[in-house]
ROGU-198197 format. One record per residue (C-alpha): x, y, z. Coordinates in steps of 0.25 Angstrom, whole numbers, plus 5000, padded with zeros to 4 digits. Last residue first. Layout:
<rs>
XYZ ...
</rs>
This chain:
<rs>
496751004940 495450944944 494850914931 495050774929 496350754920 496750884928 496850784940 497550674933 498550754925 498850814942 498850684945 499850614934 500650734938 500550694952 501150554948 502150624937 503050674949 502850584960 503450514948 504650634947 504850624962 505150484965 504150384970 503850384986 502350424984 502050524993 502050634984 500950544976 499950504986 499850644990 499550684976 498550554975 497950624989 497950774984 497250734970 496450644978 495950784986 495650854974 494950744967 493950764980 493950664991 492350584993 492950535005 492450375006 492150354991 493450434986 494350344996 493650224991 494050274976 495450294979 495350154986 494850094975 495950154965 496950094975 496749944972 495449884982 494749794991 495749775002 496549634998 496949664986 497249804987 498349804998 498449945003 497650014991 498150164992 497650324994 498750414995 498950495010 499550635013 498950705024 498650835024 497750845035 496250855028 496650735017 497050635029 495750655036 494950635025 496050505021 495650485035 495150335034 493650315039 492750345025 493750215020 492850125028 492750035041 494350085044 495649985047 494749895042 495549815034 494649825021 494449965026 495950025029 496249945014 495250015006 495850145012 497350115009 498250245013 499350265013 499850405020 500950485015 501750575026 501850715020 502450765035 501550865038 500350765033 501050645043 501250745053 499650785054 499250665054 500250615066 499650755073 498150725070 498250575075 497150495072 497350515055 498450425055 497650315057 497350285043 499050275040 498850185029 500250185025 501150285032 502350355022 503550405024 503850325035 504950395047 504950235054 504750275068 504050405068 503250385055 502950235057 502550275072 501550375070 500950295060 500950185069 500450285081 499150295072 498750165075 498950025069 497849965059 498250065048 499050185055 500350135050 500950055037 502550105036 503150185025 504550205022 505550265009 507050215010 508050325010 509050235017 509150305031 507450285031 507650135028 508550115041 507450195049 506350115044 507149985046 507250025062 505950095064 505149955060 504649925073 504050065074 502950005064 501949985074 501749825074 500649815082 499349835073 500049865059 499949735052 500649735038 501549845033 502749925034 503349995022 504650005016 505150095002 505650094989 505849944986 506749954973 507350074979 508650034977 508850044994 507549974995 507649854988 509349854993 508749825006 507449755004 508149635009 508649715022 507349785024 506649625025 507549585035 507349715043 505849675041 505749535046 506649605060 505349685060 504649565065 503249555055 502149605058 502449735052 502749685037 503749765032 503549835019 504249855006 503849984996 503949964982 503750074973 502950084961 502850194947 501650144939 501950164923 501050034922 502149944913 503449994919 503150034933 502249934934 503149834930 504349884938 503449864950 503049744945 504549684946 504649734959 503449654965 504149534958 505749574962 505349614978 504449494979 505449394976 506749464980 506149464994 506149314993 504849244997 504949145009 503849175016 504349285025 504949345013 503449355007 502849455017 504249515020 504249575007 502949665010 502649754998 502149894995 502049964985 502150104980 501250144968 501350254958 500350264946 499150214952 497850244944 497050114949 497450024934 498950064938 498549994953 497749884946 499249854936 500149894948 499449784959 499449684949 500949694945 501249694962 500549544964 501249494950 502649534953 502449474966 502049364961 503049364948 504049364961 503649214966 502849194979 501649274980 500549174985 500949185000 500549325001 499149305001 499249235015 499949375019 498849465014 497649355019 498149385033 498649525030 497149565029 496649505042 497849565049 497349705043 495849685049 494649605047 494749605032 493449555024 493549625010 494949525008 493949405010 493349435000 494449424989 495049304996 493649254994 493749284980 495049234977 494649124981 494549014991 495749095000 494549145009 494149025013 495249015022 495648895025 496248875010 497448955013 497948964997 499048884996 500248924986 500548864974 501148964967 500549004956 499148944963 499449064974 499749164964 498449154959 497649144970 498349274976 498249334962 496549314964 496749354978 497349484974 498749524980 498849654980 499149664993 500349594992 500849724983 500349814997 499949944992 500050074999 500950194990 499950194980 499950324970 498850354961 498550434949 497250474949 496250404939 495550314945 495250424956 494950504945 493950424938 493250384953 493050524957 491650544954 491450424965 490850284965 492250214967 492650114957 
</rs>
């Protein structure tokens, strides 16, 4: 809970996550339990695999986003079977509705599990199957977005386009994404599926302006026509790219718990959601891969409030942002600023 007046409205706005990694939901405490489902090894060289507590503390000490993907890939190896799946994505919804979330778009990295054996048809049908359930049992809308991990050849992700293929043409994944480590992989390598996509009606997002510079933002818009940029912290070095981007009603993902357990930043103070806010930029607030940085969406609402002191006004504008760039259809965009504007009168700023 943040220490702020705010805190009851934050907690009760109406939220919409566009940047959540399902694997990055994986708790240590599932991750043991999973792993003894399936009899899987736990690395025991590092002592940090002892417990599920010192898994837990060591996720506080991440030297960089390479240090994070370590730990998030051996985590990996315990989903197996599609009830695992089914179970990682049900426990993000249930803490996400407990958070105020009402609409959330997912991400989920199918080549992560392919490339170990795991049938796409496996972590497609369980993480699938929770999306239904929340849809059904938490009235929370979802949509699935598939990502290609960057370090991988991009031949890997034409192989992995092909299988999502009827996925994404029936809307069953809604959209692609690119993710994993930035730094020297500029997403320009990918122009080729993201042009296909594009011809097919097919929604696109890349990761940019993390841990990559600012030309990767540039890059991703030019080169692959995204709709979206996730994180995009560096967007605010070039005045003309920013101004473009608010012009252009770009959304921008943003994880601040997640920029500061990755030190992309020393604190949240440093991000430009100020910055962002002055210029018309349109950005929501989200919680990246909340296992492993300290924090579910409600926390980094609240860390947002404790570093810039925002009005109820200005959330007002930045959950209405976040719900206009949702890529749900037009009559839930409907009912979610509905549910805003009951939310804002509910507390005396209508």
């Amino acid at each position: 809970m943040c220490r702020t007046h705010l805190h009851p409205f934050l907690a009760a706005l109406p939220k919409a996550e566009h940047h959540m990694h399902l694997e990055g939901a994986l708790s240590p405490s599932l991750l043991f339990t999973l792993a003894a489902r399936n009899s899987i090894t736990i690395p025991n060289s590092d002592p940090a695999f002892g417990s599920p507590a010192a898994l837990l503390d060591r996720y506080t000490h991440f030297s960089s986003l390479d240090d994070f993907l370590h730990y998030y890939f051996i985590g990996l190896k315990c989903l197996i079977k599609e009830q695992d799946f089914e179970q990682l994505a049900w426990d993000y919804f249930l803490k996400a509705k407990s958070d105020g979330v009402l609409h959330a778009e997912v991400f989920f990295d199918p080549q992560a599990h392919t490339g170990r054996g795991i049938a796409y048809e496996t972590v497609v049908n369980g993480f699938t199957t929770a999306c239904q359930r929340a849809e059904q049992e938490l009235e929370l809308s979802t949509k699935l977005i598939l990502c290609f991990l960057r370090h991988l050849p991009v031949e890997d992700s034409r192989m992995t386009y092909a299988q999502a293929g009827m996925d994404l043409e029936t809307g069953r994944v809604a959209g692609l994404g690119l993710d994993s480590s930035e730094k020297d992989f500029p997403p320009g390598a990918w122009k080729e599926i993201y042009g296909t996509a594009k011809t097919k009606g097919i929604r696109r997002t890349a990761h940019a302006g993390e841990d990559g510079p600012v030309e990767y933002i540039r890059e991703a818009l030019n080169e692959l026509d995204v709709e979206r940029i996730d994180h995009g912290i560096r967007l605010a070095e070039d005045t003309n790219l920013m101004r473009e981007v608010a012009e252009k009603k770009i959304l921008v993902t943003l994880c601040p718990l997640s920029n500061v357990r990755l030190q992309c930043v020393e604190n949240v103070k440093e991000l430009p959601i100020r910055t962002f806010l002055d210029n018309g930029v349109m950005f929501s607030i989200n919680s990246d891969d909340p296992a492993y940085f300290g924090g579910y969406i409600l926390q980094n609402y609240c860390a947002v409030q404790e570093a810039f002191n925002l009005t109820a006004r200005e959330w007002e504008g930045i959950t209405k942002a976040a719900m206009e760039g949702s890529w749900c259809n037009y009559s839930r965009k409907k009912h979610l600023l509905e549910e805003l504007n009951e939310t804002m009168v509910r507390f005396g700023h209508g």
